[in-house]
C-alpha positions in Angstrom: -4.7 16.9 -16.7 -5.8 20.6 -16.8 -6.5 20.8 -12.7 -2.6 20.3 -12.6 -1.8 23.0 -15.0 -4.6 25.3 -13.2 -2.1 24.8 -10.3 1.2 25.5 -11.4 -1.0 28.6 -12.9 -2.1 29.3 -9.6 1.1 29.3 -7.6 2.9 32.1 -9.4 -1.0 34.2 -9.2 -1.1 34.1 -5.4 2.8 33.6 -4.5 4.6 31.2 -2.5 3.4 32.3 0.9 -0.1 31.5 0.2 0.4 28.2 -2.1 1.4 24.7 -0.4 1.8 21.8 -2.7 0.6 18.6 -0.5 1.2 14.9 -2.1 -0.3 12.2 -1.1 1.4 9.2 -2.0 0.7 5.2 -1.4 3.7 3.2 0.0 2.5 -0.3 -0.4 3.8 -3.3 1.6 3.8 -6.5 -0.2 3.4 -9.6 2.0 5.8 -11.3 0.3 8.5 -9.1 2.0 6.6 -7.0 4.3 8.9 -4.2 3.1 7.7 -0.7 2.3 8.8 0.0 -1.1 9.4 3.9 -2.2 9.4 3.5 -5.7 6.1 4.9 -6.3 6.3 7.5 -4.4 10.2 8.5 -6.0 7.5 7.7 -9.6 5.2 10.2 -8.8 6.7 12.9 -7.2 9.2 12.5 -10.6 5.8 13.2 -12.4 3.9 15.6 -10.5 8.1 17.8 -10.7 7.6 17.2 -14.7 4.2 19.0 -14.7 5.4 22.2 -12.8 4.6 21.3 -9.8 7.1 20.6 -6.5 5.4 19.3 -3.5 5.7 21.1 -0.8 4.8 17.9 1.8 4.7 14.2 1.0 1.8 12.7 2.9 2.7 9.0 2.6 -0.2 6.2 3.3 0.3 3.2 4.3 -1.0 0.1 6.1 1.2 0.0 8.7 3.4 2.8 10.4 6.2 3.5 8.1 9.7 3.4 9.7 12.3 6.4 10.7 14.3 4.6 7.6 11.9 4.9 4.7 10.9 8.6 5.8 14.3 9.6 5.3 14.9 7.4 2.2 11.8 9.3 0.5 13.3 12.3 2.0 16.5 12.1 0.4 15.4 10.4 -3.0 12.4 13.1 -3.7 14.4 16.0 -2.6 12.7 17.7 0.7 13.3 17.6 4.5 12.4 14.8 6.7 9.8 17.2 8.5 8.3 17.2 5.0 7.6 14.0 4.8 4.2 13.3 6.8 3.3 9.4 7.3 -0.5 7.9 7.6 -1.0 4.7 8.3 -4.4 2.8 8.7 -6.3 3.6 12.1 -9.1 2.5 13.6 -11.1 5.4 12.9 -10.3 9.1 11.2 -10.6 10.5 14.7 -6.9 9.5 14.6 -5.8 11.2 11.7 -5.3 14.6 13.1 -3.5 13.2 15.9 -1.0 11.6 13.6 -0.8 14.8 12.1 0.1 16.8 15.4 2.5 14.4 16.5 4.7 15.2 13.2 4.6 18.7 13.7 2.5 19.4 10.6 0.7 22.2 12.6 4.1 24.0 13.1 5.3 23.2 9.1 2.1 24.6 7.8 2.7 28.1 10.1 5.8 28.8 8.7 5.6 27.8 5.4 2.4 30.2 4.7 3.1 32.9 7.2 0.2 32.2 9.6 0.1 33.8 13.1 -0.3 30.5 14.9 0.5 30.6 18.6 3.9 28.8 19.6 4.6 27.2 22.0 0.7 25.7 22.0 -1.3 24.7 25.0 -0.5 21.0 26.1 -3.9 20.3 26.0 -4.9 21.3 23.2 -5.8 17.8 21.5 -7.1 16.7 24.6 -11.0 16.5 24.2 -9.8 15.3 20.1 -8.3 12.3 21.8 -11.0 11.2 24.4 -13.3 11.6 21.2 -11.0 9.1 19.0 -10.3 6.8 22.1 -14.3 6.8 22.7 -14.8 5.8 19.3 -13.0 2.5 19.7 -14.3 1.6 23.0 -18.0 1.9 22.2 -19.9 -1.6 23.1 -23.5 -0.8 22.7 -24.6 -0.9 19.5 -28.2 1.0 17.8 -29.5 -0.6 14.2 -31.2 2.3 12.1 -32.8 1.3 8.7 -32.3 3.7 6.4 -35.1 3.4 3.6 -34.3 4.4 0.1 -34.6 4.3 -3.5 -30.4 4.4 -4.2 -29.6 2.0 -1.7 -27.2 0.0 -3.8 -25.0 3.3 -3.9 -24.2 4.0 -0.4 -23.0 7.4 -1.1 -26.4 8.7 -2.1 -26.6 9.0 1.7 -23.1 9.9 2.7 -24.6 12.9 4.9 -27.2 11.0 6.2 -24.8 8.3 7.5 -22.2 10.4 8.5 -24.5 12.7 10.8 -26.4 9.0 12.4 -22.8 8.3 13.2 -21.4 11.4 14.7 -24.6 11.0 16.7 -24.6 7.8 17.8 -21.1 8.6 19.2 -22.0 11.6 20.7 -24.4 9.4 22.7 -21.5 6.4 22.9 -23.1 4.3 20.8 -21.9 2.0 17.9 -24.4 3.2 14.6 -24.9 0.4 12.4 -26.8 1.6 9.2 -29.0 -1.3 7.4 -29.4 -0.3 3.9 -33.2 -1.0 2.6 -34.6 -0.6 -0.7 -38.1 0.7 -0.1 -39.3 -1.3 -3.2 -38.5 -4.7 -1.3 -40.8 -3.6 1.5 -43.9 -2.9 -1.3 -46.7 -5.8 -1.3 -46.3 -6.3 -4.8 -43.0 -7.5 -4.2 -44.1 -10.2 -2.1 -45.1 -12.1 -5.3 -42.6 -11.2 -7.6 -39.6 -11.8 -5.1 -40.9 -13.2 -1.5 -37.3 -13.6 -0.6 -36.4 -10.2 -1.3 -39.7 -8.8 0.7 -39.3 -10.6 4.2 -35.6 -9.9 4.0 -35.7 -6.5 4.3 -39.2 -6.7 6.5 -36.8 -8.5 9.2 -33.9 -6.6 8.8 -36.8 -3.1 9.2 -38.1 -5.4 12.3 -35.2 -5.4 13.9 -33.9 -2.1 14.1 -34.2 0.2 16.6 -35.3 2.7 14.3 -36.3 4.2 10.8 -34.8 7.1 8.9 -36.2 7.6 5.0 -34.1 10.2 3.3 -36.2 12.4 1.1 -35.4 12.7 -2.2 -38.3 14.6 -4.7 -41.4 14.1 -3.3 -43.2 10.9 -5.9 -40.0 8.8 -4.2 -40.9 9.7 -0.7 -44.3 9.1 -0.8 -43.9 5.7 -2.2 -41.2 4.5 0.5 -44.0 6.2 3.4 
């Protein structure tokens, strides 16, 4: 893997102060006995040591919250502090990512371990407006349909900046964005006799949205989804 070499190059270039190794690790639960297991994470970290490289933080996903136990049993058995150990379960929404993050004290880790001038104590409400935004996200009822037209439909992440800024958006405006992929060859007459199914499918689903967005992408496709 030459990225990992290029980073154990990398931290004796710029020094320790302005190098932090960051690991994210899964810590899957099997159902079965809806126990965290550490092995992986004891696994990897084992590795990533054997390249050269010593994590700085353990960022440990998860599905549900990890316990006080497991943190300190991956503390112990991959050799850092507990306030290295950084655990991310599923959320509802990213929105409450950072939150998880500030609660640990990630904010203050990070300041110390690379020397940055970061006010302490910080304001109490500092998150504040970050929280009504996450909480707003999980409350929102009202819901807006935009059909998105395209030629690379099937591949949603042809338009991941298109359906990230409809989202950020629609929540701005406390709405609920759902995004209804079309193929703008389905909506072409031609394909109402080579696949009728297909062609009144997506004229229903462009009926019933509340709006149209057609992502340009070279100027032949355009024109032929206008």
């Amino acid at each position: 893997m030459p990225f990992v070499e290029a980073f154990r190059q990398f931290q004796f270039r710029v020094k320790r102060e302005n190098f932090c190794c960051i690991h994210v690790s899964l810590v899957p639960q099997p159902k079965s006995t809806k126990e965290h297991k550490t092995k992986p994470t004891q696994a990897s970290v084992r590795e990533l040591r054997g390249l050269g490289l010593s994590p700085d933080l353990i960022v440990c996903r998860s599905e549900l919250p990890v316990n006080s136990f497991i943190k300190e049993k991956i503390s112990n058995f991959c050799h850092v502090e507990p306030d290295q150990v950084i655990c991310i379960h599923d959320c509802s929404s990213i929105y409450w990512v950072p939150l998880l993050m500030e609660e640990q004290n990630l904010v203050e880790y990070l300041g110390t371990r690379l020397q940055l001038t970061i006010p302490v104590p910080r304001p109490r409400n500092l998150m504040r407006k970050w929280k009504a935004l996450a909480n707003r996200q999980d409350h929102v009822r009202k819901e807006v349909i935009i059909a998105l037209v395209g030629k690379y439909t099937q591949l949603e992440d042809s338009y991941a900046s298109v359906s990230k800024a409809l989202q950020h958006a629609a929540l701005a405006c406390s709405y609920k964005m759902i995004i209804s992929y079309i193929e703008g060859e389905e909506l072409e007459e031609q394909m109402k006799d080579t696949d009728p199914i297909k062609y009144h499918k997506a004229w229903q689903e462009l009926c019933k949205s509340h709006g149209i967005i057609v992502p340009e992408i070279g100027r032949a496709s355009c024109r032929e989804r206008v």
